[in-house]
N, C-alpha and C positions, 0 to 999 in steps of 0.2 A: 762718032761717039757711041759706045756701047752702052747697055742697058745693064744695069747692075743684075747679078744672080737672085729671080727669084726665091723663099725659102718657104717653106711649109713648117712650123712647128707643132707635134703633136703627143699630144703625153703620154703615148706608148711607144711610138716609132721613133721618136726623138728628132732630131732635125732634118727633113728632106729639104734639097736644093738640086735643081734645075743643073743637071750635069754638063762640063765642061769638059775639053780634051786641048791640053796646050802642045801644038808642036813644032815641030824641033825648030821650023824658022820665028819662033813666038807669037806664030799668027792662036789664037782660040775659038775651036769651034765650041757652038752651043748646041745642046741635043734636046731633043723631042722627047725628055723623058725625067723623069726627077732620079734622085739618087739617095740613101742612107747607109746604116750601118748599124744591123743589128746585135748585137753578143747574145750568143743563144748557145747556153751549155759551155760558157766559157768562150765560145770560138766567133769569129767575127763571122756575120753572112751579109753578105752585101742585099739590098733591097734597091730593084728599077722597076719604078711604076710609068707607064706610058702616059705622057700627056706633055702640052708644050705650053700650059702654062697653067698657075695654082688652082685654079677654076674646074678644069679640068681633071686634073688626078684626084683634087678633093673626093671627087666624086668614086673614086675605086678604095679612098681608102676605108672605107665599112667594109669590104671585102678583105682588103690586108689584115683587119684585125681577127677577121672571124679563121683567117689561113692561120695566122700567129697564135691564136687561141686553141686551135685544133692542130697544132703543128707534131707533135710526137705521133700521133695517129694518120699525119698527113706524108711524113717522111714515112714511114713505114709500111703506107700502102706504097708510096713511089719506088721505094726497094726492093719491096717483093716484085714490085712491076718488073723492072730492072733486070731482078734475076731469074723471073721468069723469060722473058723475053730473048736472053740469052744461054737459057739451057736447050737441052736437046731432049731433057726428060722431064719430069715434073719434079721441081725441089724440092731437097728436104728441110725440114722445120731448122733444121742446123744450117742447109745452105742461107735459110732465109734470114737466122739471127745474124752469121757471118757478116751477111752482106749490111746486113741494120747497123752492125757495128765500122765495117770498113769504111762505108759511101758517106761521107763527110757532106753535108750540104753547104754548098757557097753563096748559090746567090737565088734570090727569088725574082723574079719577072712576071710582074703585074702587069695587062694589058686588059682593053675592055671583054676580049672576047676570049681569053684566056690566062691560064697563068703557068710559068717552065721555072721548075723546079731542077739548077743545075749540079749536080755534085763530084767531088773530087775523089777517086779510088786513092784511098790513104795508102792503103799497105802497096801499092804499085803491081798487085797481081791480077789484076780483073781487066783492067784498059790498057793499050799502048803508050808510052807517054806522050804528052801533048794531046790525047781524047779525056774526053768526061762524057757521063751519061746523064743524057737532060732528059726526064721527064716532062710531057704536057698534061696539063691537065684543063676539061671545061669549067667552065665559071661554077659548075654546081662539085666541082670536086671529083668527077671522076676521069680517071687515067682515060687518054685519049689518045696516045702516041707518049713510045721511047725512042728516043733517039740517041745516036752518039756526034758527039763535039766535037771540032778540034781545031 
């Protein structure tokens, strides 16, 4: 007998629940991690906070909110990261609106000792398909590693 899905309701992140993955023989795994769905600017971004049970991520989310409240400044440092990281010279103010505009954020990942910021190259000219560029960043907000996805 399974344990029903725990949920966290919360008046700006709206419902997290304790993420599941059903497959293909209909067995369900349960993950170490809650899950939502934020609409931010119209677009869906996904939100995974670490934790394996409500107890637990309650406690990161004062930090989800302070990410979410500083989010247009938070994405902006992560893209300049991004497309510094990938030039070979120093950008220009246009590479770096470019990229503010292209790099679509999906999904956020909240963890105790960090948080990765993953995004999707909208126009399909910056990454190969099937990569994205995740940004980490430390608990106090500064870029600590880019990486690529895939």
């Amino acid at each position: 007998m399974s344990t029903p899905p725990q949920t966290i309701d919360d008046p700006e992140l709206g419902r997290l629940h304790r993420a599941e993955t059903t497959l293909d023989d209909g067995d369900i795994v349960v993950h170490d991690w809650f899950a939502g769905t934020l609409t931010i600017d119209g677009h869906e971004v996904e939100l995974m906070i670490d934790g394996a049970d409500a107890d637990s991520v309650s406690i990161l989310i004062p930090r989800v909110h302070s990410l979410v409240d500083d989010l247009d400044a938070v994405r902006r440092r992560a893209s300049d990261a991004v497309v510094t990281q990938f030039s070979e010279s120093a950008p220009s103010h246009t590479d770096l609106d470019q990229a503010a505009d292209d790099l679509v954020l999906d999904t956020i990942e909240i963890t105790d000792d960090s948080t990765v910021l993953h995004f999707t190259d909208s126009c399909g000219e910056h990454f190969p398909a099937g990569f994205w560029p995740a940004v980490h960043l430390k608990v106090n907000g500064e870029v600590a590693e880019v990486t690529v996805e895939g």
